[in-house]
C-alpha positions as CSV (number, residue, x, y, z in Angstrom):
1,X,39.1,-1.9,21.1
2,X,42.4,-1.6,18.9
3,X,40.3,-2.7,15.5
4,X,37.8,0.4,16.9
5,X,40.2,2.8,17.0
6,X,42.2,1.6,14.2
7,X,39.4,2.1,12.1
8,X,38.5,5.9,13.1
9,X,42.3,6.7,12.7
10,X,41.9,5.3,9.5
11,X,38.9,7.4,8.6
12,X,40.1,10.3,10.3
13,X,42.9,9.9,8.1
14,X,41.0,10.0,4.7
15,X,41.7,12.9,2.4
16,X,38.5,14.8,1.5
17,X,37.2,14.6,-1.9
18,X,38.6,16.5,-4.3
19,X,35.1,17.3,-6.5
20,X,31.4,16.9,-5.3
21,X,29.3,14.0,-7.6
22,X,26.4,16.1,-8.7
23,X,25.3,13.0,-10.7
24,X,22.2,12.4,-8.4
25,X,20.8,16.6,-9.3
26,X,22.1,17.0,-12.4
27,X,18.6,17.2,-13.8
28,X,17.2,19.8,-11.9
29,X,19.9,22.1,-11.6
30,X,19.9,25.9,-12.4
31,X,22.5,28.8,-12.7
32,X,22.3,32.1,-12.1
33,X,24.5,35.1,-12.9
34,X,25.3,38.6,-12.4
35,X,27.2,39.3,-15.4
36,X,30.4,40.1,-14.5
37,X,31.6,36.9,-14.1
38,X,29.9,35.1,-10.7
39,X,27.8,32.3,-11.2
40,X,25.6,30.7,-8.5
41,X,24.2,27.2,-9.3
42,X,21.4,25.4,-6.8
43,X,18.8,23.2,-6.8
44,X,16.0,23.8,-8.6
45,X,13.9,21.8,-6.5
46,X,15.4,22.5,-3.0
47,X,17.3,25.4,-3.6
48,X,17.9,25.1,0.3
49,X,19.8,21.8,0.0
50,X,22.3,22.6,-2.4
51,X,24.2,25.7,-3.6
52,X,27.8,26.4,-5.5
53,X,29.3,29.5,-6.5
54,X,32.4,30.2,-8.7
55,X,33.6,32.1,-11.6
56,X,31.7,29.1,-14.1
57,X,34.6,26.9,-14.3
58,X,35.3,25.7,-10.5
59,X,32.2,25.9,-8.6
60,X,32.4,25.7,-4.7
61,X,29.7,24.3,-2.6
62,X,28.3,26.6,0.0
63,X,27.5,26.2,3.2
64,X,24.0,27.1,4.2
65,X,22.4,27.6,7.1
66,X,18.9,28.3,6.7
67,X,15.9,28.9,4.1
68,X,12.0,28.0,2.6
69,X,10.3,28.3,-0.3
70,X,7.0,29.3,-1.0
71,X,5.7,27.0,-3.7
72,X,7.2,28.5,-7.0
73,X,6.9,32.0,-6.0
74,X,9.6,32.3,-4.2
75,X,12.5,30.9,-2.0
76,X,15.7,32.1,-0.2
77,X,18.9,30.5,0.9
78,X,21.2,31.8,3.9
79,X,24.4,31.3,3.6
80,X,27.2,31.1,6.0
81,X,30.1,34.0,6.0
82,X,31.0,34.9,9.7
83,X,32.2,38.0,8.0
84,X,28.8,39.5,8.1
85,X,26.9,39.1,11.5
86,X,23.8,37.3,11.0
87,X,21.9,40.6,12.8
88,X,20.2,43.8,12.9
89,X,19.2,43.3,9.0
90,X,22.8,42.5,8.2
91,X,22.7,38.2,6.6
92,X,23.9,36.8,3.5
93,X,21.2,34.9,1.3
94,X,20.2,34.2,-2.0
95,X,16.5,35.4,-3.4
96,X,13.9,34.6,-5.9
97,X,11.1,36.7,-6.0
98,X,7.5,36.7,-8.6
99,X,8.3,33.4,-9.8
100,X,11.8,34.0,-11.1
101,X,11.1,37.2,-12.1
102,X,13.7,38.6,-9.7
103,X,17.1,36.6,-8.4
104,X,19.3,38.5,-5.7
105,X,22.4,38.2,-3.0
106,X,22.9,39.8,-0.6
107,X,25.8,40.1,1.3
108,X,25.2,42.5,4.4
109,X,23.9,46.2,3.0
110,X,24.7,45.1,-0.6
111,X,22.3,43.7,-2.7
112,X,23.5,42.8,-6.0
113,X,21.0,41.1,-9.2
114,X,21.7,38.4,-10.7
115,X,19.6,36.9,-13.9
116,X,18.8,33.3,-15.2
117,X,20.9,31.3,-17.4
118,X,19.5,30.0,-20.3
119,X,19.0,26.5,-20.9
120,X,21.9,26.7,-23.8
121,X,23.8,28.1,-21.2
122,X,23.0,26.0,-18.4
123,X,24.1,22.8,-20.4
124,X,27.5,24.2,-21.1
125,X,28.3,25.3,-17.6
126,X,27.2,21.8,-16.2
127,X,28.7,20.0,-18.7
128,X,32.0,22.1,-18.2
129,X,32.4,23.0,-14.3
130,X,34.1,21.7,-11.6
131,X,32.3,20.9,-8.8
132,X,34.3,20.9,-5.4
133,X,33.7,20.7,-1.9
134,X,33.6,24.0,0.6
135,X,37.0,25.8,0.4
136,X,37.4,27.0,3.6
137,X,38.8,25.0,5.8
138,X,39.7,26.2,9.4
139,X,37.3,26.2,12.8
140,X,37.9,28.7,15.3
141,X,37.9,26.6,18.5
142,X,38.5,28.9,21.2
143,X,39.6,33.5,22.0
144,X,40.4,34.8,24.9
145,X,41.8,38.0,25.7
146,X,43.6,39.3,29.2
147,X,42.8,42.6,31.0
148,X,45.8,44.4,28.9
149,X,43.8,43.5,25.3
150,X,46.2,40.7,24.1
151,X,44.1,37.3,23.1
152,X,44.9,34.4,22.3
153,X,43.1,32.4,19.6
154,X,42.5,28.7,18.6
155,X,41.8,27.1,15.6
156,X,41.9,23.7,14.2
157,X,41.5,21.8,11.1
158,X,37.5,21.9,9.7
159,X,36.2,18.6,8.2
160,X,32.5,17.5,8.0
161,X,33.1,14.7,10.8
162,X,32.6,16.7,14.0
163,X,34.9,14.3,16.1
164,X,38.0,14.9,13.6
165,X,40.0,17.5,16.3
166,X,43.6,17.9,14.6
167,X,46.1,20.3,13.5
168,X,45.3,22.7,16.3
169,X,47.0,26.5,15.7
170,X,47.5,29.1,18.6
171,X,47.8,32.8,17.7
172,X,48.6,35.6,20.5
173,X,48.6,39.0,20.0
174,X,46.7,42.4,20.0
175,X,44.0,43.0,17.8
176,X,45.8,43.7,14.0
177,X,49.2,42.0,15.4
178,X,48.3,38.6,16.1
179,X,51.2,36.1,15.5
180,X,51.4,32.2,14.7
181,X,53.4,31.1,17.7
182,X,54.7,27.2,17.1
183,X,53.2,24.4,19.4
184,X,55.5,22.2,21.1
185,X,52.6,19.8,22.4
186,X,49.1,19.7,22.5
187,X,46.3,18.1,25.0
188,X,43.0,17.8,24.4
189,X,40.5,15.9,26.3
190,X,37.6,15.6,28.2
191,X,39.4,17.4,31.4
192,X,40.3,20.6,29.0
193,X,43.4,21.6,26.7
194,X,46.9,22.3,27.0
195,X,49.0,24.4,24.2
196,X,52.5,24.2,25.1
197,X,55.0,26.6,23.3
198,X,58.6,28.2,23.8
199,X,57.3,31.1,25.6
200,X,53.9,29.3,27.3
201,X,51.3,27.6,28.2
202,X,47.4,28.1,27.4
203,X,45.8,26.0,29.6
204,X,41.8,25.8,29.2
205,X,39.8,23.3,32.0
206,X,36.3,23.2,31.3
207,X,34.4,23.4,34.6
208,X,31.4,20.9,32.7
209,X,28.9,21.7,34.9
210,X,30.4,19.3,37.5
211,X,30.2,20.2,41.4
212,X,32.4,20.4,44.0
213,X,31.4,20.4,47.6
214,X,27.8,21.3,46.2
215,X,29.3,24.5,44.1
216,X,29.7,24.7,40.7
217,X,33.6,24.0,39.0
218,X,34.4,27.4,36.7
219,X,36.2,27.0,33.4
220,X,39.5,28.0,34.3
221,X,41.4,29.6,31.4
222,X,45.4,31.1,31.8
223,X,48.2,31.8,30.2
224,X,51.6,30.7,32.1
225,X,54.8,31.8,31.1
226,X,57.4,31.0,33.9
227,X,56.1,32.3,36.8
228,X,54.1,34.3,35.7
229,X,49.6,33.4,35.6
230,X,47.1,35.4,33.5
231,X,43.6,34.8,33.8
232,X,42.2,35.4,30.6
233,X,38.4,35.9,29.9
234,X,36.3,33.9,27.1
235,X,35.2,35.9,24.2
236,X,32.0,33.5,22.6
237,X,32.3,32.4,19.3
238,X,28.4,32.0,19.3
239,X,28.5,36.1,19.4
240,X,27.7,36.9,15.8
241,X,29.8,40.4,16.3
242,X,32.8,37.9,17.0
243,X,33.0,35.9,14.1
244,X,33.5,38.9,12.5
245,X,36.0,40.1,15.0
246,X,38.1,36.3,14.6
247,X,37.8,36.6,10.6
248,X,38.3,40.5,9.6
249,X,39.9,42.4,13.0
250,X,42.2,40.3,14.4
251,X,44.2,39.4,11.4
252,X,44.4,36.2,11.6
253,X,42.7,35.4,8.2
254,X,43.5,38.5,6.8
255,X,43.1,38.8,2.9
256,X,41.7,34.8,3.1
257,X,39.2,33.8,0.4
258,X,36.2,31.7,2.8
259,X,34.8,30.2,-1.0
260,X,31.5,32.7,-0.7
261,X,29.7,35.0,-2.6
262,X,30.9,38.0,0.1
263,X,34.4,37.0,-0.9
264,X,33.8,39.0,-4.4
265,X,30.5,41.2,-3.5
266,X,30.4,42.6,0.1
């Protein structure tokens, strides 16, 4: 049991890479830009799989959550940016239409063209760029908000390893004035979470779908400051209208960069 947990401290503990090893899809990658400056490089094969975007010289792989292709006619890639609710005709993708004749992104209602790179081009840019892993690097966790409008936000550290929970932040505050407030101890386990500070406590216990006398436990989520007790109601993070309430409206990342296309063109 110590060697166990020794060795996911240790891996826990790894710094991320600092570049991406393209090595193994060198061959078959393509570029694309919109002439101003944005380049978008992919797979040619699996478009889907693999995708980076940059200004040419540091290219940042994207996170994608969806696509096809159909044969060599034609392929999009969705891409992730909570900014833009994945709704009511509002996404973010990359498009190729009649066989290359037509390359696009889209980031919400703007639609901007983008054009093939050469194969004189391509070289260079592959031969020069830096490759790096996805920029952003923060998870919303958990918002809440009492009856008055203040809520309180959770986020923690992002890494690909799902089970890597560290570096937890708690913001409280109205919506435009939310404020960093400094932990003084954190708990988090399978019973719930704790977030101590000098003026609190957010406490979160997860009801798990566990019984009690044949009823169903409720999450249970407060904020306690002295005597005081507010019970403070969940606000999803599945919602797509909330990602973009956590990432543009609450100020919280306000002015951040999340490494995507939308960052330059929404």
């Amino acid at each position: 049991m110590v060697l166990h947990t020794a060795l996911v401290l240790f891996c826990l503990s790894q710094p991320r890479p600092d570049t991406v090893d393209i090595s193994a899809s060198r061959s078959r990658l393509k570029a694309l830009s919109d002439g101003a400056g944005h380049v978008l490089v992919y797979d040619g094969e699996r478009p889907y799989d693999a995708m980076f975007y940059g200004d040419g010289k540091r290219l940042v792989q994207l996170r994608i959550i969806g696509g096809g292709k159909s044969g060599t006619e034609s392929w999009d890639v969705r891409l992730w940016d909570p900014r833009i609710p994945q709704l009511d005709g509002n996404f973010v993708s990359v498009d190729m239409r009649d066989s290359g004749a037509e390359y696009s992104l889209t980031c919400g209602k703007r639609k901007t063209p983008f054009k093939a790179l050469g194969a004189e081009e391509l070289a260079k840019l592959i031969a020069s760029a830096t490759f790096v892993p996805p920029s952003w690097d923060r998870l919303p966790e958990k918002l809440l908000r009492d009856d008055a409008g203040t809520y309180y936000f959770v986020d923690r550290l992002r890494t690909e390893e799902r089970s890597d929970r560290r570096d937890f932040r708690l913001f409280v505050g109205q919506r435009g004035k939310m404020k960093q407030m400094p932990l003084k101890d954190v708990v988090d386990d399978s019973e719930g979470m704790v977030f101590s500070t000098k003026s609190g406590d957010l406490r979160l216990i997860f009801g798990n779908g566990r019984s009690e006398n044949e009823k169903p436990v409720p999450d249970d989520f407060k904020w306690i400051e002295g005597k005081s007790t507010k019970r403070l109601t969940d606000v999803p993070l599945t919602v797509p209208t909330n990602g973009r309430l956590v990432y543009m409206d609450l100020g919280v990342y306000a002015g951040a960069r999340l490494g995507t296309p939308c960052d330059d063109l929404m």
